[in-house]
C-alpha positions as CSV (number, residue, x, y, z in Angstrom):
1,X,-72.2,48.8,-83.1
2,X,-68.9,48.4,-81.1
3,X,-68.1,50.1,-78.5
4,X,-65.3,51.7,-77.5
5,X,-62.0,49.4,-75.1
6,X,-62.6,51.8,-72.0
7,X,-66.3,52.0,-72.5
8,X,-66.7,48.3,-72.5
9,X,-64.9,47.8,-68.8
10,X,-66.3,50.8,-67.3
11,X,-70.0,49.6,-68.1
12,X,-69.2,46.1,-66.9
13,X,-67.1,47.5,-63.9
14,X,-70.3,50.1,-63.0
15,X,-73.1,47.8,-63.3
16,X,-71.6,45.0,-62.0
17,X,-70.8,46.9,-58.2
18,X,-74.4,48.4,-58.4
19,X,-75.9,45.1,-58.9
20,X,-73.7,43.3,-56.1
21,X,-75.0,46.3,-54.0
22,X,-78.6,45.7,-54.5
23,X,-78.2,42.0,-53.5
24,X,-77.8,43.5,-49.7
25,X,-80.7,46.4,-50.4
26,X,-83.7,44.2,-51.3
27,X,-82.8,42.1,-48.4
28,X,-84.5,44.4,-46.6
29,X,-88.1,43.7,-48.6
30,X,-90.3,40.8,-48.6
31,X,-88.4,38.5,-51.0
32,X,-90.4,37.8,-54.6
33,X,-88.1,34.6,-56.2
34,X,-90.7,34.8,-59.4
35,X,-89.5,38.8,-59.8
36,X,-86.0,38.4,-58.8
37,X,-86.2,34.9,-61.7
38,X,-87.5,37.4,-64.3
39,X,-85.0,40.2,-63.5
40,X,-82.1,37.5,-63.8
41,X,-82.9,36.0,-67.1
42,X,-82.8,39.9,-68.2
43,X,-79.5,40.6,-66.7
44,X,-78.3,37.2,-68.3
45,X,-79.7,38.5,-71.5
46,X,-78.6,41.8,-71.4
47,X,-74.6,41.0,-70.4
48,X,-74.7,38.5,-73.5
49,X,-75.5,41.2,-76.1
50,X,-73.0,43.6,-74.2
51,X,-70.7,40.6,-74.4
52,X,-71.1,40.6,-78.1
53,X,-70.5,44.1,-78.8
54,X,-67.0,44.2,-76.7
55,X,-64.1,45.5,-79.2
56,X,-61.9,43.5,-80.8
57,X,-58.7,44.6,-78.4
58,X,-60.3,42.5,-75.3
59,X,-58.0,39.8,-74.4
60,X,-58.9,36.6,-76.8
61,X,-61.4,38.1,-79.2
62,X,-59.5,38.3,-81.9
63,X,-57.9,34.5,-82.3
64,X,-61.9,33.8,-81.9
65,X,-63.0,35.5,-84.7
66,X,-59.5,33.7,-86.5
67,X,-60.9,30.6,-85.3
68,X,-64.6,31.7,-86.6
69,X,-63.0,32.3,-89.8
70,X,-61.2,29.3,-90.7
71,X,-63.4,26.6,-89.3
72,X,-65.8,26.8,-92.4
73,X,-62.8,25.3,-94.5
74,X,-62.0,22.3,-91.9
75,X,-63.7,18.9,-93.1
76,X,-63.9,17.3,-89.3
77,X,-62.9,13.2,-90.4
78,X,-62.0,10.9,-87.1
79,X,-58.4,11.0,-88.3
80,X,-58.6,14.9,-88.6
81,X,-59.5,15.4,-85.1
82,X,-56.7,14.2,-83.9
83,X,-53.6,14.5,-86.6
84,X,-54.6,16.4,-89.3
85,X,-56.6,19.3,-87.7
86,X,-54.6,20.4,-84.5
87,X,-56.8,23.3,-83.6
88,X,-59.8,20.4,-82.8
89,X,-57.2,17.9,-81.4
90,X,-58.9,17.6,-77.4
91,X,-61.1,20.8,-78.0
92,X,-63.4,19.1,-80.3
93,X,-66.8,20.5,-78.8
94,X,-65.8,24.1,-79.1
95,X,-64.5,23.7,-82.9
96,X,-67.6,21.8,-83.5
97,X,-70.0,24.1,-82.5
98,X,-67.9,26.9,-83.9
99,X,-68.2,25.8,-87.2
100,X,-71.4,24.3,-87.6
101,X,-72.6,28.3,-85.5
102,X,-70.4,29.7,-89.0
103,X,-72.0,27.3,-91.6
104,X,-75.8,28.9,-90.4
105,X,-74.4,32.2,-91.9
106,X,-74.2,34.2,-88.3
107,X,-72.0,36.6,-87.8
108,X,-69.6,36.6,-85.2
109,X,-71.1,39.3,-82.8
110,X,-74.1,36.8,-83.1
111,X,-71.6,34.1,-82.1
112,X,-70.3,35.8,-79.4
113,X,-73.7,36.6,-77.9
114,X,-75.0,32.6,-78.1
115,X,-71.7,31.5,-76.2
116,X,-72.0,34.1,-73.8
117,X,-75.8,33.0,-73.1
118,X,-74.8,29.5,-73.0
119,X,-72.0,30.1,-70.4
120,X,-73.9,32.1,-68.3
121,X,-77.1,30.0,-68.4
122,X,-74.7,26.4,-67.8
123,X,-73.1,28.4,-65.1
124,X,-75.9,30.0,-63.2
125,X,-78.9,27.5,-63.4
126,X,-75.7,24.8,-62.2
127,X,-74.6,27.3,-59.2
128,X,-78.6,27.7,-58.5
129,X,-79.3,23.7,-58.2
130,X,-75.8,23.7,-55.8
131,X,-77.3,26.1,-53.4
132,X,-80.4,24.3,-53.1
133,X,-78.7,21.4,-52.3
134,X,-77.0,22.3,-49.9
135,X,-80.0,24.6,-48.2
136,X,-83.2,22.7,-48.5
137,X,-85.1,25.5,-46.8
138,X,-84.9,28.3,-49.2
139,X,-85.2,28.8,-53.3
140,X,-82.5,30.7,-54.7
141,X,-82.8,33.0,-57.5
142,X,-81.3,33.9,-61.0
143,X,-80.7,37.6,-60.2
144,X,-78.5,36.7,-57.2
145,X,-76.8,33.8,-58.3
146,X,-75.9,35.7,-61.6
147,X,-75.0,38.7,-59.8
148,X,-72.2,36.6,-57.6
149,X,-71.0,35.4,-60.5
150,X,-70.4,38.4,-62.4
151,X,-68.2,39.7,-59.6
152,X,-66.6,36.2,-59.6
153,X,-65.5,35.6,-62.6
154,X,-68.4,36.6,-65.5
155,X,-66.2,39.4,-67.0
156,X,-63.1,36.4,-67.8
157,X,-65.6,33.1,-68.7
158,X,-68.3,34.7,-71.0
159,X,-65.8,38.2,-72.4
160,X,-62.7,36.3,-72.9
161,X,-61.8,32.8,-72.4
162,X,-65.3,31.3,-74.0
163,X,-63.4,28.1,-73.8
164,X,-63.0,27.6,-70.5
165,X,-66.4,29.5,-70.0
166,X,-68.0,26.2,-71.9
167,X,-66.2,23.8,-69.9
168,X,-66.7,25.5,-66.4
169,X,-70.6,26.2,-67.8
170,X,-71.0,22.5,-68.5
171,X,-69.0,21.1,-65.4
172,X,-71.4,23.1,-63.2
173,X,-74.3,22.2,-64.9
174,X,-73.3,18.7,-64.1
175,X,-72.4,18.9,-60.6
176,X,-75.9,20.6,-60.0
177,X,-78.0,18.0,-62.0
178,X,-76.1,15.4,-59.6
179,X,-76.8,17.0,-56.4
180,X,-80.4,17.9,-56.5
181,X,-81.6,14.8,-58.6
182,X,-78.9,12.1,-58.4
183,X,-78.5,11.4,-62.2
184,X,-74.9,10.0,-62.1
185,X,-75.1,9.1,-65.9
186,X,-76.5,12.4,-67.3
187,X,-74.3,14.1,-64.9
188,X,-71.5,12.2,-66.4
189,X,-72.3,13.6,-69.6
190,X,-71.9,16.4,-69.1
191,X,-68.8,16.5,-67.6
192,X,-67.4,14.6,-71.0
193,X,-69.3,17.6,-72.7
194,X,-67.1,19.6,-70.8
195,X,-63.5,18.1,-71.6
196,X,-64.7,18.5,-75.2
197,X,-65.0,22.2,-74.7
198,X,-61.7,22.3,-72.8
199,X,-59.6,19.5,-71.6
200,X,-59.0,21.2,-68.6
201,X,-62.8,20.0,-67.8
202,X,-61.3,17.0,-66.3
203,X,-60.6,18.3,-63.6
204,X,-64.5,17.5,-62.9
205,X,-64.2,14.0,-62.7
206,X,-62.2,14.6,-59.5
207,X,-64.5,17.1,-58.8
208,X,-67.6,14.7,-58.6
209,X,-65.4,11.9,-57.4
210,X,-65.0,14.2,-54.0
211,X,-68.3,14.2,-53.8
212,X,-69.2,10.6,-54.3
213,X,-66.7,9.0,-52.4
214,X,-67.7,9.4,-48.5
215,X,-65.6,11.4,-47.3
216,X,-65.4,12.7,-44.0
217,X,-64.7,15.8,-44.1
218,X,-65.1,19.0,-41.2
219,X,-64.5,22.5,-40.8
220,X,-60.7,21.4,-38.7
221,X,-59.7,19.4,-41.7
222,X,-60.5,22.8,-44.0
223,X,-59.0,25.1,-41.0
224,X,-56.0,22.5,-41.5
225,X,-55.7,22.7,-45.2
226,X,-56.3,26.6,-45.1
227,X,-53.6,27.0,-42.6
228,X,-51.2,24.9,-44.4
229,X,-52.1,26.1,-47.9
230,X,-50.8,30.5,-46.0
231,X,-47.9,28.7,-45.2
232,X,-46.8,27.5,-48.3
233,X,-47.3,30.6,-50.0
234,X,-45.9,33.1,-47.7
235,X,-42.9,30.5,-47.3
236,X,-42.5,30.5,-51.1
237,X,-41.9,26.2,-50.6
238,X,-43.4,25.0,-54.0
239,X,-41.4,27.1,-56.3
240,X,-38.7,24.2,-56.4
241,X,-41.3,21.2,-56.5
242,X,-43.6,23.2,-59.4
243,X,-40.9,21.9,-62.6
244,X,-41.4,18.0,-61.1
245,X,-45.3,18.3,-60.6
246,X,-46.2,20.1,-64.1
247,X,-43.9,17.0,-65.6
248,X,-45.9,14.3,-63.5
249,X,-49.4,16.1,-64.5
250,X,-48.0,16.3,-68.6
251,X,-47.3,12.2,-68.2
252,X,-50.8,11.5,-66.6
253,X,-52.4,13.7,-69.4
254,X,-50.7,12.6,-72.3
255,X,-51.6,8.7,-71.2
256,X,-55.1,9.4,-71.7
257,X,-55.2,11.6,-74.5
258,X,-55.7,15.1,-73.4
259,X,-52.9,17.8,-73.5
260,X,-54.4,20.3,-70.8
261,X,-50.7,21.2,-68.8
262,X,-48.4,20.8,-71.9
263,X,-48.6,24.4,-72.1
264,X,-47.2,24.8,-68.7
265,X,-44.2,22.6,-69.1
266,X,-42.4,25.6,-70.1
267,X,-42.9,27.6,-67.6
268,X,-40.6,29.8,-65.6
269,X,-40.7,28.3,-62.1
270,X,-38.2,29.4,-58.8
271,X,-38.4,31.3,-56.1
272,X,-39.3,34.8,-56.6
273,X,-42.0,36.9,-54.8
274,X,-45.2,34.9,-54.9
275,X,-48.0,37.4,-56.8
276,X,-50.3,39.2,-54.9
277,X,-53.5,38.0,-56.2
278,X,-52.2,34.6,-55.4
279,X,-51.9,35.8,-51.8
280,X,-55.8,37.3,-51.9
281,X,-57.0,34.4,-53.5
282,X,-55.3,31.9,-51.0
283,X,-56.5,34.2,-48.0
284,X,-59.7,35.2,-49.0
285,X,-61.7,31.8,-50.7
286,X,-60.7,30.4,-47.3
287,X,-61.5,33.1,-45.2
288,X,-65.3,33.4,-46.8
289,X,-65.7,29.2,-46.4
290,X,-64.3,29.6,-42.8
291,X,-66.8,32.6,-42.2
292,X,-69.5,30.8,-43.6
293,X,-68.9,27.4,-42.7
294,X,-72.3,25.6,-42.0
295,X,-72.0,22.1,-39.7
296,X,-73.9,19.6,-42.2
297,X,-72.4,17.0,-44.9
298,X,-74.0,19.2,-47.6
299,X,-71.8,22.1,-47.2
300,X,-68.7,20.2,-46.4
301,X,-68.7,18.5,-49.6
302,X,-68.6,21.9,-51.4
303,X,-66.3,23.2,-48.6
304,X,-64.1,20.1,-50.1
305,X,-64.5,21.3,-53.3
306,X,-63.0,24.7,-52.4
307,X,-60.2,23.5,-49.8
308,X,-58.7,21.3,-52.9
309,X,-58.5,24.4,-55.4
310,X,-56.8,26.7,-51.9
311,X,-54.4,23.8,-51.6
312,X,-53.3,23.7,-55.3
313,X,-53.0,27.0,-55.6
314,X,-51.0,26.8,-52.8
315,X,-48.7,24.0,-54.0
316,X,-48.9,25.2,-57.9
317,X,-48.3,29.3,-57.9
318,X,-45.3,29.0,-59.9
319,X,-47.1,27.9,-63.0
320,X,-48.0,30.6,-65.1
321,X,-51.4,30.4,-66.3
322,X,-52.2,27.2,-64.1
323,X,-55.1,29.3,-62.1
324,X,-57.2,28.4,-64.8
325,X,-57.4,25.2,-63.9
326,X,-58.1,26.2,-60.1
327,X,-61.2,28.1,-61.1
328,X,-62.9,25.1,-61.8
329,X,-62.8,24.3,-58.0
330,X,-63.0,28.1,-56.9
331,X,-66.1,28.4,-58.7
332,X,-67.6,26.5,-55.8
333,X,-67.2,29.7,-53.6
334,X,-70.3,31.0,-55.2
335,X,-73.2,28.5,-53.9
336,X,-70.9,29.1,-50.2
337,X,-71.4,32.9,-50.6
338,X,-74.7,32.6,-52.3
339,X,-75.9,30.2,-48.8
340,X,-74.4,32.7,-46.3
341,X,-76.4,36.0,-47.8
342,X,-79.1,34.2,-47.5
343,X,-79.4,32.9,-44.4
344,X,-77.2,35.6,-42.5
345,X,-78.0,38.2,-40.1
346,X,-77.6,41.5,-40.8
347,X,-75.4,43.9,-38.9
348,X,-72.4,40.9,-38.6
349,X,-68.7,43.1,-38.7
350,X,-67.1,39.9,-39.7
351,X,-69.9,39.2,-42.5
352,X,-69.8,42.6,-43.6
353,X,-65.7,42.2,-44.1
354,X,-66.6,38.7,-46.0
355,X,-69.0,40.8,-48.4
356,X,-66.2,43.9,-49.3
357,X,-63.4,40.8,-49.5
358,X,-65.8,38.6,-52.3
359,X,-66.3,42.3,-54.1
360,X,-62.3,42.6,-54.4
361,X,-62.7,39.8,-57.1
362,X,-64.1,42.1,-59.4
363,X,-61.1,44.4,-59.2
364,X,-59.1,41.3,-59.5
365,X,-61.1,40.5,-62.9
366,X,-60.3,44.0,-64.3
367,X,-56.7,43.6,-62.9
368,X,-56.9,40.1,-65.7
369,X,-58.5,41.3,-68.1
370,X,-57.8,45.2,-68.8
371,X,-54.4,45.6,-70.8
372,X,-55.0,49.4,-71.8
373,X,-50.9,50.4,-72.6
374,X,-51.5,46.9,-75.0
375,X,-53.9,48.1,-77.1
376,X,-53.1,51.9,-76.9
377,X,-55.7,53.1,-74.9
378,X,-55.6,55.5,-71.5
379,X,-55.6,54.0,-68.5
380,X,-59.1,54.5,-66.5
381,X,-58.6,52.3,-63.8
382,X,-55.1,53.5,-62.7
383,X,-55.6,53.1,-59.2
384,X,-56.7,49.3,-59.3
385,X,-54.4,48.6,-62.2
């Protein structure tokens, strides 16, 4: 079965705002982590099949099943992965376990539903060892954590871009293992599993470097950075640096092998209005970690995290398609969002702004994703799109 365009996003778009609603309704009951584990594992379950029956008109799905196809026929040799084969050239992990998914005779909705599952298992149990982390006094649990993320981002990493679903999934994981057990080499492992799935997945490495390295960091230095970061934007200053700092990042890459900003050496950069999700996202990622900022190391090395993605987006909004590489640092606003329910009181004005501004992302996603005069289709979401 495959459903219809419209029927796909208005499921996901329904679901997805009753869900993020009943985070705040059961706060009100005794918490049961066991129940709330069981009910997330069905949820993750549940989106992945959903994932797997989304049409062939959602953004990316069909150069997957082109990929799908024509893997079976590649013979992966050391020199083919990088000369012969360019489709594998950086990417090798995804290609990989493409075809080798194609050789056991699956189809590709089956495909599509074991990447979704991987992504979203990666990304959640990942998020879920961050949180406890950085809050030693409570257990967090699947439903919630997977919940957040679907309003996130879960509609882009496990519908469309599977690539950078993989990497993100993997970085996480990574990150988490570090934090709550300190295995630097396995850690590291995954992280390289990462680039494989993306190349992008380097930007871990600085990532897990910013956590390492002791740095001090406080909530004036992110008040700092979150000031500066408005200021850029609504001054429109990196539109004439954005040409000089794609080249620099296009030299750095291509000395080490990977090619993740050669597609953004092309881009159109100037002036010109700066995008109004570029605005949101700016504002709002620092307005949550500002709201929610919590006065230990723990949280500031997330807080880090988050404050380095608001600054390059800042610095970088010229690039077309370069927020990809920022959602690998603003993926980190889950575990800070994730903390705050938690441990908040209810009743809070300013919390209760912080809530309805996180829930904005999911428009945001539709806004990315949903293409409906592309593919023919009516327009359902007119007044968000």
């Amino acid at each position: 079965m495959i459903v219809s365009y419209n029927l796909f996003y208005i499921v996901f778009f329904v679901s997805a705002s009753f869900l993020y609603i009943s985070i705040f309704v059961k706060r009100y009951f005794k918490e049961h982590s066991k129940v709330n584990d069981v009910l997330g594992i069905i949820l993750i379950c549940l989106f992945s099949v959903w994932a797997s029956l989304r049409p062939f008109t959602v953004p990316d799905t069909s150069n997957y099943l082109g990929i799908f196809n024509v893997l079976d026929k590649i013979s992966f040799t050391f020199e083919g992965i990088f000369s012969r084969v360019k489709i594998v050239d950086s990417e090798f992990g995804f290609s990989y376990i493409t075809k080798y998914l194609r050789e056991q005779g699956i189809s590709f909705r089956l495909y599509l539903f074991i990447m979704a599952i991987i992504i979203n298992i990666t990304t959640v149990i990942g998020i879920k060892f961050i949180c406890e982390y950085i809050d030693k006094k409570h257990k967090y649990d699947y439903f919630t954590v997977f919940v957040l993320f679907l309003i996130f981002l879960g509609l882009h990493n496990f519908n469309v871009a599977l690539r950078a679903g993989l990497s993100i999934g993997f970085g996480l994981f990574a990150i988490g293992i570090y934090l709550k057990y300190e295995k630097l080499l396995i850690s590291c492992l995954f992280i390289i599993l990462s680039m494989l799935f993306q190349s992008m997945g380097i930007a871990f490495i600085l990532i897990l470097l910013s956590i390492i390295l002791p740095i001090k960091f406080k909530k004036k230095h992110f008040i700092i950075i979150w000031c500066v970061s408005i200021a850029l934007v609504v001054l429109r200053l990196p539109g004439f640096l954005a040409l000089y700092i794609v080249k620099l990042l296009g030299l750095l890459t291509s000395i080490i092998g990977v090619s993740a900003f050669n597609q953004y050496l092309d881009a159109t950069v100037g002036g010109g209005s700066v995008p109004i999700n570029i605005i949101f996202r700016v504002f709002t990622l620092g307005f949550i970690t500002w709201i929610a900022y919590r006065n230990d190391k723990r949280y500031a090395k997330i807080a880090l995290i988050v404050s380095l993605g608001i600054f390059a987006q800042a610095i970088c909004y010229p690039l077309e398609g370069l927020y990809r590489v920022m959602e690998y640092f603003f993926m980190f606003i889950i575990p800070i969002i994730a903390i705050d329910i938690k441990n908040s009181r209810k009743g809070l004005v300013k919390k209760d702004l912080e809530y309805l501004l996180y829930y904005v992302f999911l428009i945001m996603q539709i806004r990315l994703c949903y293409s409906p005069d592309e593919v023919g289709q009516e327009n359902v979401f007119y007044l968000i799109t």
